[in-house]
C-alpha positions as protocol buffer text, in pm:
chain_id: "A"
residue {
  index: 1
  type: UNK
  ca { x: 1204 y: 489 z: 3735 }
}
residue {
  index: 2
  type: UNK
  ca { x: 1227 y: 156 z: 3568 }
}
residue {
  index: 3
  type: UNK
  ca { x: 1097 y: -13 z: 3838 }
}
residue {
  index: 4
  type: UNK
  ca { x: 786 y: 152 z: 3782 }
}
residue {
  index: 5
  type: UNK
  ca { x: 703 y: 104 z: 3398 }
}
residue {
  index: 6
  type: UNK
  ca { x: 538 y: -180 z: 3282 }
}
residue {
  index: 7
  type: UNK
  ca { x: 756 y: -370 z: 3064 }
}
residue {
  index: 8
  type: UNK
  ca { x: 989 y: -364 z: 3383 }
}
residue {
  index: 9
  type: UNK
  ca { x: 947 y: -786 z: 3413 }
}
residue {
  index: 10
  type: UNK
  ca { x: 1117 y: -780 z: 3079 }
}
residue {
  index: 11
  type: UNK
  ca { x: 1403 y: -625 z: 3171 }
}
residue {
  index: 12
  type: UNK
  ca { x: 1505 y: -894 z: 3483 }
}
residue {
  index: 13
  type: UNK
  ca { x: 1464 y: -1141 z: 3201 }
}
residue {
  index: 14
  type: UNK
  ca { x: 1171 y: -1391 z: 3094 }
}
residue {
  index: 15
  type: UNK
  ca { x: 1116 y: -1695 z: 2952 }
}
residue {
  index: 16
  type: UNK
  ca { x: 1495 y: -1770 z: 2926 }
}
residue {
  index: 17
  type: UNK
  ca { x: 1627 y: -1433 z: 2836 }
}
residue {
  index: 18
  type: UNK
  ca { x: 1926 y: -1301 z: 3040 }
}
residue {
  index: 19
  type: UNK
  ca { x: 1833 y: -978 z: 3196 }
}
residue {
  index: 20
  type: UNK
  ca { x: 1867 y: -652 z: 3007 }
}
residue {
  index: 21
  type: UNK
  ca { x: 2176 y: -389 z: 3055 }
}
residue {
  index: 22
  type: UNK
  ca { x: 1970 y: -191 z: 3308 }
}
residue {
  index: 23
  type: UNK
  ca { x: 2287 y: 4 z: 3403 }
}
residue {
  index: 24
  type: UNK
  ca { x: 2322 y: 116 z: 3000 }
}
residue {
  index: 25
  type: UNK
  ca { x: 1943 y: 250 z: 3056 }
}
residue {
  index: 26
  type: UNK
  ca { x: 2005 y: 435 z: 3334 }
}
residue {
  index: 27
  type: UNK
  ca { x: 2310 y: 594 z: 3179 }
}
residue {
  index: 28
  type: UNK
  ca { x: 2166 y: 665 z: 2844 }
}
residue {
  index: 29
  type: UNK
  ca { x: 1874 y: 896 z: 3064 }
}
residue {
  index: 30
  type: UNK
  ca { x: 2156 y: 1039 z: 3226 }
}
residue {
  index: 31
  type: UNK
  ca { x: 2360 y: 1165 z: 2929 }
}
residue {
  index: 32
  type: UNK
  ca { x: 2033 y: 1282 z: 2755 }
}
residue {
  index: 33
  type: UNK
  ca { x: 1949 y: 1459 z: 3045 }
}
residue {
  index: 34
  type: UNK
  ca { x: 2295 y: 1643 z: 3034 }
}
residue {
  index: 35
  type: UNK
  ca { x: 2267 y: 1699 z: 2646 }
}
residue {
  index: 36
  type: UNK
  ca { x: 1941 y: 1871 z: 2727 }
}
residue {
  index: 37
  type: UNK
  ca { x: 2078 y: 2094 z: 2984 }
}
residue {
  index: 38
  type: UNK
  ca { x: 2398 y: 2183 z: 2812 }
}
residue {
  index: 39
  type: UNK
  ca { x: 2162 y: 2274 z: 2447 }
}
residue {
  index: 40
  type: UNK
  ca { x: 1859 y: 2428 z: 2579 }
}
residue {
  index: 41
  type: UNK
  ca { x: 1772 y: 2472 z: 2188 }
}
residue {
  index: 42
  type: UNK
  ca { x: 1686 y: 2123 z: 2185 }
}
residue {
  index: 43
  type: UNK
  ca { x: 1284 y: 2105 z: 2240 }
}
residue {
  index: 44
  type: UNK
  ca { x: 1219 y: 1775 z: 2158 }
}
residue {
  index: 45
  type: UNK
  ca { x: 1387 y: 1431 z: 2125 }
}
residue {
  index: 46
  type: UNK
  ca { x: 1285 y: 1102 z: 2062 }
}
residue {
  index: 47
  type: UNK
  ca { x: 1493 y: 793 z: 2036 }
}
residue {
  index: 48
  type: UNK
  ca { x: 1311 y: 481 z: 1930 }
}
residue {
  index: 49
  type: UNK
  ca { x: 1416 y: 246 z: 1955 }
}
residue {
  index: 50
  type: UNK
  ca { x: 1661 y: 203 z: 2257 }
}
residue {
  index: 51
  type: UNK
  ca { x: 1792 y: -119 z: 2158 }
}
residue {
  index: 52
  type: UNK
  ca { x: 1920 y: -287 z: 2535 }
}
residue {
  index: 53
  type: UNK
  ca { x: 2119 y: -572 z: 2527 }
}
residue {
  index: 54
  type: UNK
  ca { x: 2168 y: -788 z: 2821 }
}
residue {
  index: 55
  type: UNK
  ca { x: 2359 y: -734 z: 3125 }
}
residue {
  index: 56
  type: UNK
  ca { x: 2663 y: -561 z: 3055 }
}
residue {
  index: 57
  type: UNK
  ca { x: 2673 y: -530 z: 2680 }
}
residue {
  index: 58
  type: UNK
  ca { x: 2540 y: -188 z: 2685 }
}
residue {
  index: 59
  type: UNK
  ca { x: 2248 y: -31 z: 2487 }
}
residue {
  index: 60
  type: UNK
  ca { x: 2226 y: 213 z: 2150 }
}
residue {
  index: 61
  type: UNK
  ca { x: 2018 y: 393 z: 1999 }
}
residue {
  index: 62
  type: UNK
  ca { x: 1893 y: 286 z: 1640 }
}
residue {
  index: 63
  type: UNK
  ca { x: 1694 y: 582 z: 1539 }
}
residue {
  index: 64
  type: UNK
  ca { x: 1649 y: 876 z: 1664 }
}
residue {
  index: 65
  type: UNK
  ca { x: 1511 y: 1199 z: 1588 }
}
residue {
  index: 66
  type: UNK
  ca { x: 1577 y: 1639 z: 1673 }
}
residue {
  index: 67
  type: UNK
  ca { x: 1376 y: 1893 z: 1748 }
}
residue {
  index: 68
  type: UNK
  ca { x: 1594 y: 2225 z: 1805 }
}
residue {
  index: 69
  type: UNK
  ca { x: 1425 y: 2573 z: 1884 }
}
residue {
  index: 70
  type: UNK
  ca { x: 1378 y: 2814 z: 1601 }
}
């Protein structure tokens, strides 16, 4: 999946940037998708942004907002 968004270039690292935590990305979509499947109540999430920092100093998330099923 990341190879396939645009910004994707920015990730490996440019103009003297050290390439971003793509492991922390991959395991951030991986523990949303299990929060989603263990709280089907949740509808809607969005988390932005996903602050990535680079290769292997992980990632968070500096806002983010809920949408739960009423």
């Amino acid at each position: 999946m990341l190879e396939e968004i645009r910004s994707q270039s920015l990730l490996k690292g440019v103009r003297g940037r050290p390439p971003a935590d793509r492991e922390a990305i991959v395991d951030t979509l991986l523990r949303i998708n299990q929060l989603v499947t263990d709280f089907p109540e949740i509808v809607e999430m969005d988390i932005n942004p996903l602050m990535v920092y680079e290769r292997g100093q992980g990632a968070m998330a500096l806002d983010m907002r809920l949408v739960l099923k009423s």
